[in-house]
SEBA-653824 format. One line per field, with one value per residue (C-alpha): residue number from 1; x, z, y; residue in three letters. Coordinates in Angstrom, 3 decimals, padded with zeros to 6 digits. Example, Ala and Ser with C-alpha at 12.3 -4.5 7.8 and 13.67 -1.06 7.14 Angstrom:
2
num = c(1;2)
u = c(012.300;013.670)
w = c(007.800;007.140)
v = c(-004.500;-001.060)
residu = c(ALA;SER)
//
This chain:
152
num = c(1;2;3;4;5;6;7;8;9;10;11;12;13;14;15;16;17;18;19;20;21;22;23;24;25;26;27;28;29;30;31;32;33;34;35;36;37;38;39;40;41;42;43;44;45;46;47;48;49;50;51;52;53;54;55;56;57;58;59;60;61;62;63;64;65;66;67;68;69;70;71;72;73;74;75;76;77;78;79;80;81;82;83;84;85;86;87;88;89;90;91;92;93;94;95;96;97;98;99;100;101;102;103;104;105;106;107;108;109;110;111;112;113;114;115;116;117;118;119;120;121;122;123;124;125;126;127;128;129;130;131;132;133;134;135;136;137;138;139;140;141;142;143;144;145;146;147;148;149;150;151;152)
u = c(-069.659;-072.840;-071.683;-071.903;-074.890;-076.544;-075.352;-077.278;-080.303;-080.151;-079.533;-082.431;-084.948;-083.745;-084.270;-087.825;-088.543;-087.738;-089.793;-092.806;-092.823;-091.976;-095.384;-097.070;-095.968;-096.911;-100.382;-100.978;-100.192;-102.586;-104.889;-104.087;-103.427;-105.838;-108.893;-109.771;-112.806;-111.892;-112.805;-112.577;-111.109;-110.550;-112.450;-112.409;-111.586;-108.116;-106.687;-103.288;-102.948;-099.991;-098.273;-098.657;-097.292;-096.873;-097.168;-100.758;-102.334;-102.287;-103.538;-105.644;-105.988;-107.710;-108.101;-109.834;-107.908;-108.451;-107.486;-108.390;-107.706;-107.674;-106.446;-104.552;-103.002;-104.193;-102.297;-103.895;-102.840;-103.557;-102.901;-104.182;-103.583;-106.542;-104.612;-101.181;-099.094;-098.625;-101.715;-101.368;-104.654;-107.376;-107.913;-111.856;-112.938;-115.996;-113.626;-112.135;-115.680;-117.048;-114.122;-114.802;-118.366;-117.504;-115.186;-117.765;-115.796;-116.951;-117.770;-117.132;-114.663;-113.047;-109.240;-106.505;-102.893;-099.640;-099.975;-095.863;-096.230;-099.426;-098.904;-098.989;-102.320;-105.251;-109.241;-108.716;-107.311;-106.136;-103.731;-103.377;-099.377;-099.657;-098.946;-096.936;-094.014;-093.721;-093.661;-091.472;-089.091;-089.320;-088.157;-085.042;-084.393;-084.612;-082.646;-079.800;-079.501;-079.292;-076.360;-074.678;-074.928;-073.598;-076.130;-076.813)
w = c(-071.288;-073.101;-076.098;-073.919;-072.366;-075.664;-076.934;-073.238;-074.338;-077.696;-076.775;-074.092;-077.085;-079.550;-076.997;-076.078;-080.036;-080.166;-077.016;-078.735;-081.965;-080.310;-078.184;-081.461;-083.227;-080.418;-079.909;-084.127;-083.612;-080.724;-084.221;-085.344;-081.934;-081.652;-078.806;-076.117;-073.515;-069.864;-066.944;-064.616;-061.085;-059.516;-060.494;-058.445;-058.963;-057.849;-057.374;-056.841;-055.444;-055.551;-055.419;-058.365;-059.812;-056.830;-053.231;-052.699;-055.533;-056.069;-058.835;-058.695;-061.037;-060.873;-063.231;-063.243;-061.634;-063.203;-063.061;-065.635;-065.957;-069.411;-070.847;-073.449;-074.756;-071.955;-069.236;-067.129;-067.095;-065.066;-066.535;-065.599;-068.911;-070.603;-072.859;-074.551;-073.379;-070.915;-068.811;-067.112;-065.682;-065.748;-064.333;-065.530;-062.498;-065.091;-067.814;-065.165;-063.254;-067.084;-068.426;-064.087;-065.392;-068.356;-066.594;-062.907;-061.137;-062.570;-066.036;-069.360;-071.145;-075.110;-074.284;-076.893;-076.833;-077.962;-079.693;-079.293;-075.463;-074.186;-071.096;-073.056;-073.318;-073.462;-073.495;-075.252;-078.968;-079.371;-080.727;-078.450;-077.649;-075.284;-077.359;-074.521;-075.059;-078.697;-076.746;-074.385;-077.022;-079.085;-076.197;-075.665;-079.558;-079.944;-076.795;-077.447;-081.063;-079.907;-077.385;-079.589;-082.523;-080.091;-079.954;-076.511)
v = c(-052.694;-051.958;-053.981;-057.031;-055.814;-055.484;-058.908;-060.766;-058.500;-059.720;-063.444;-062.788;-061.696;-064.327;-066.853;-065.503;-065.763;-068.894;-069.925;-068.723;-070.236;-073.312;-072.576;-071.806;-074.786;-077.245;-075.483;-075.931;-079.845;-080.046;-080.120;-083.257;-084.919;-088.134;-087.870;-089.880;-089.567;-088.485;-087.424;-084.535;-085.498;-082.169;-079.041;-075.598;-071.659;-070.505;-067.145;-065.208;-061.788;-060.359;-056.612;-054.071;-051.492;-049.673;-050.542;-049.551;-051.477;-055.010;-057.313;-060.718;-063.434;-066.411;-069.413;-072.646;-075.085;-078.443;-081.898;-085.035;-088.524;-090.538;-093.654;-094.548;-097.616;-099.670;-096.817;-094.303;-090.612;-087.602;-084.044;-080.233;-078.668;-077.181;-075.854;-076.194;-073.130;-070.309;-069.846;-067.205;-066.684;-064.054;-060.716;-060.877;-063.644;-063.963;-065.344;-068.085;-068.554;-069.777;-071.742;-073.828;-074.255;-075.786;-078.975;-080.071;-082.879;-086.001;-085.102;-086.590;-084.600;-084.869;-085.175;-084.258;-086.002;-086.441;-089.800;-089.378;-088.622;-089.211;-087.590;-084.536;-083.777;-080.796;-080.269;-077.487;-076.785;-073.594;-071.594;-068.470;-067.363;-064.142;-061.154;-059.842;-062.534;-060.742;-057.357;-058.116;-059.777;-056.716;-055.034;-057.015;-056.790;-052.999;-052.537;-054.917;-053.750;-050.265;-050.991;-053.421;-050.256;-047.776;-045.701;-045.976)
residu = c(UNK;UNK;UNK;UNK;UNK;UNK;UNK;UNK;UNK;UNK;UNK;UNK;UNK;UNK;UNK;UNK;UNK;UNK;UNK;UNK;UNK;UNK;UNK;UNK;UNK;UNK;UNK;UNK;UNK;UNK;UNK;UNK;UNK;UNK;UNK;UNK;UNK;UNK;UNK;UNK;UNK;UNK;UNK;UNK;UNK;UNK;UNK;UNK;UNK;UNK;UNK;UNK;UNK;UNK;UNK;UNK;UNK;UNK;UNK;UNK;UNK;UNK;UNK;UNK;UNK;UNK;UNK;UNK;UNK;UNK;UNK;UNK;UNK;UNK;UNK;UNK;UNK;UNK;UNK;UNK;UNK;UNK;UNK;UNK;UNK;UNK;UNK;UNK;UNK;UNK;UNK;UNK;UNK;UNK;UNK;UNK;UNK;UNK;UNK;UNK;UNK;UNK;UNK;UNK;UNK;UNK;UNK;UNK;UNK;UNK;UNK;UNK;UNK;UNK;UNK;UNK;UNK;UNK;UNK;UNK;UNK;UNK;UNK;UNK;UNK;UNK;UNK;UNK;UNK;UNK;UNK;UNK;UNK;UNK;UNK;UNK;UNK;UNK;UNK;UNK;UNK;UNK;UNK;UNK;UNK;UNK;UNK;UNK;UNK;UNK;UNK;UNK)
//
């Protein structure tokens, strides 16, 4: 049983591999993605609480929650991505409070896009894969390696 166990764990951590170097390569193309001028439609400061490590304690995050519209090619597009990738917020309400400032409804913004798919689009060029999804698939790895092996 903990063959097969360790196969699933290793199929779980080469699939979360391959997720991320997918996110890598599509955040290095955002590079050499073409620009257009946009503007900022919807601009305020969300946040998410939700339970913790143990029932007492909880954790919140908040990010800026933004919305942009752009043209291209004669069509008009609406997109919320600031940046290609997982965003998975920020526990420093700082952090999210500065990154609001930056986009105020109505503003003139630089927007980067897929000249393949320009829906796909960002206002931010980075490339920034959370180093937990390498943890995490680490984790799987090791683990499924070590049932597969036996040793567990």
């Amino acid at each position: 049983m903990s063959f097969y166990l360790g196969i699933l764990f290793l199929a779980i951590g080469g699939t979360l591999v391959l997720h991320v170097k997918y996110l890598e390569r599509k955040m290095k193309q955002t590079f050499s993605w073409p620009s257009v001028e946009g503007k900022i439609i919807h601009s305020e400061m969300a946040q998410r609480t939700g339970g913790g490590p143990s029932a007492t304690s909880s954790t919140t995050v908040y990010w800026a929650d933004i919305k942009y519209r752009y043209h291209v090619r004669g069509r008009t597009y609406r997109e919320n991505a600031i940046r290609i990738g997982i965003d998975t917020g920020e526990a420093d309400r700082n952090q999210a409070e500065e990154r609001h400032a930056r986009y105020p409804v109505n503003s003139t913004v630089t927007v980067y896009y897929n000249p393949d798919k320009p829906k796909e689009a960002c206002l931010e060029r980075v490339v920034d894969v959370p180093s937990f999804l390498y943890l995490l698939a680490g984790a799987f790895g090791f683990f499924g390696l070590i049932m597969v092996t036996g040793y567990m």
